[in-house]
Steps between C-alpha positions, in 0.01 A plus 500: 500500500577130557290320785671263727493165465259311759661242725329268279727606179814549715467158622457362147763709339746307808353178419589541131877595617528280729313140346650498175760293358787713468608536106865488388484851347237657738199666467334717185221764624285736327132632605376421132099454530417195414337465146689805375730457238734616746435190658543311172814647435645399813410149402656480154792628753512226752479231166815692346671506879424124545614417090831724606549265814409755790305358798317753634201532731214744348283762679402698216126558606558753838571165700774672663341834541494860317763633307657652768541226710600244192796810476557494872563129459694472178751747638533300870583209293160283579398577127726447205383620208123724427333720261275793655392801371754828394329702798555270740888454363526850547446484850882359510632573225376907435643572217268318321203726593673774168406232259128507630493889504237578265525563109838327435392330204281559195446162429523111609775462247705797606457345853605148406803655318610749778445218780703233327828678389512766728273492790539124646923522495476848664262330764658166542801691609288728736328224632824292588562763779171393689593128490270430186604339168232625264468249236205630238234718503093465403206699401242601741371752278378886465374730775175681362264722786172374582240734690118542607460797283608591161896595445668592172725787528775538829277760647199276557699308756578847694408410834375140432591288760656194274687238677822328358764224646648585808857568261640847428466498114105446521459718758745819319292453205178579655641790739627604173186527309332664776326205630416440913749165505385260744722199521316208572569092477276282290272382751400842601419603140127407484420573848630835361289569225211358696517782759649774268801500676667512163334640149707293274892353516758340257488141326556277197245356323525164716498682792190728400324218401517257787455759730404850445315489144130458726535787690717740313364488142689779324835374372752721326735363302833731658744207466764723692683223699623134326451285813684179498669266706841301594602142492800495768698289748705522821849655394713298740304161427525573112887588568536137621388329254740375242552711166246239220207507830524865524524515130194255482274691715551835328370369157214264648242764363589393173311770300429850718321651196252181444438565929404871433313447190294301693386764746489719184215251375316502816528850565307578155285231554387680806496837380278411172212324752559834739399724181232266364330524866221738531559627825837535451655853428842431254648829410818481260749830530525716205843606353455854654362389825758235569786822504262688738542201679888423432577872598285514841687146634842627376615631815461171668806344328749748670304400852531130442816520432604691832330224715621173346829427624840594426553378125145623371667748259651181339193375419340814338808523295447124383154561445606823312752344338282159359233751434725690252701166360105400417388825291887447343359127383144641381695720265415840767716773646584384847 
């Protein structure tokens, strides 16, 4: 759950709107850690922005607040263009929650493929209904379960109380494999495990790591949701804009697959020093196991899709539909 700000924060978060210079083209915000290659990538950004002409101001580093307020603010007009994460997208646009419902691709290249010639139009067009231009998407990476005990098969989380985003994909998944789902924001997640509030929860590698590795050490390797994120702007303010600047800003990540194979890198970076770690408990998922564990979250899909907004059906037909173009390419039956 998300504490408040103190008056101390508020009044900085003012002071930042208020005592800077205002740019021609506005303001850029993100809530990219600082250090992260997150953060990096926003920087080889703003060069490209600044090389293209654009004057922007840049909050990339939570200056501006969470991602729900950097949303709140883009779509009022105060922000102009931002990049959060696909959960917190979906809390206006819905429809994006299907492509986060668990086991919708086999693999990072089946993802890439389905995302960029059939998931990102269908979305874009979504999206333009809730007053967002979505311009490219990123990598955050796969969801694996951590716990405090042991967990290899879907009925060794029966009952566990494992805590995932406060979204509606993470949380179907674990109803669906018979998990106690406790939805919980990041700052609550240690606390958590501290107390034994929660048993265990859902996160990528970077995630686990940072946070949860120390006091959760058994990490199974489910990989049942491809978590990533958005690079978007304020529809009307993007609609302004004459035709080469809105052209411009769409292509200023130059190379989207370079971006994502660089979380790629890090990802297995962190993963190898997880499993060389003696304390550390790195379970991979068997061939057999993984369709125990395909078949128990399978119902979740049907859920999702009933909660997330009017066109959601589109999007599990575009998913379907990349998903069977790919196996088409790879010389499989679709």
């Amino acid at each position: 759950m998300k504490r408040p700000l103190s008056l101390l924060a508020v009044t900085a978060v003012g002071a930042l709107w208020l005592s800077t210079a205002e740019a021609v083209d506005g303001r850029v915000a993100s809530a990219a850690p600082k250090g992260t290659i997150w953060d990096r990538q926003w920087q080889a950004w703003r060069q490209a922005a600044t090389a293209a002409g654009f004057d922007f101001e840049y909050f990339v580093n939570g200056e501006l607040g969470g991602e729900t307020d950097i949303l709140n603010a883009l779509r009022r007009g105060r922000i102009q263009v931002a990049g959060t994460s696909s959960a917190a997208v979906a809390a206006v646009v819905p429809e994006v929650s299907v492509a986060l419902a668990p086991y919708q691709f086999d693999s990072a290249a089946e993802a890439d493929f389905v995302y960029d010639r059939f998931l990102l139009p269908t979305l874009k067009d979504i999206a333009a209904g809730y007053g967002l231009h979505l311009m490219q998407w990123g990598e955050v990476g796969w969801s694996h379960i951590y716990a405090t005990r042991s967990v290899r098969e879907p009925g060794d989380v029966k009952a566990l109380k494992l805590r995932g985003p406060t979204n509606v994909p993470h949380q179907e998944f674990l109803r669906a494999v018979g998990a106690d789902a406790i939805p919980l924001g990041l700052p609550d997640i240690v606390p958590a495990l501290q107390t034994g509030m929660i048993d265990g929860g859902i996160a990528n590698v970077v995630l686990h790591t940072a946070t949860t590795a120390a006091f959760a050490p058994h990490y199974l390797l489910t990989a049942h949701i491809f978590d990533t994120n958005f690079f978007y702007a304020n529809l009307d303010w993007y609609r302004r804009l004459p035709e080469a600047r809105r052209r411009a800003l769409d292509g200023l990540i130059v190379d989207p697959a370079a971006a994502r194979a660089e979380i790629r890198a890090m990802s297995e970076d962190l993963l190898a020093a997880l499993r060389a770690n003696p304390t550390a408990d790195v379970a991979d998922v068997p061939p057999a196991t993984l369709a125990r564990w395909r078949a128990a979250a399978a119902p979740a899909l049907a859920r999702i899709v009933t909660q997330s907004g009017p066109r959601a059906a589109e999007v599990a037909q575009a998913i379907a539909a990349g998903r069977a173009a790919y196996k088409q390419q790879q010389g499989g039956r679709p």
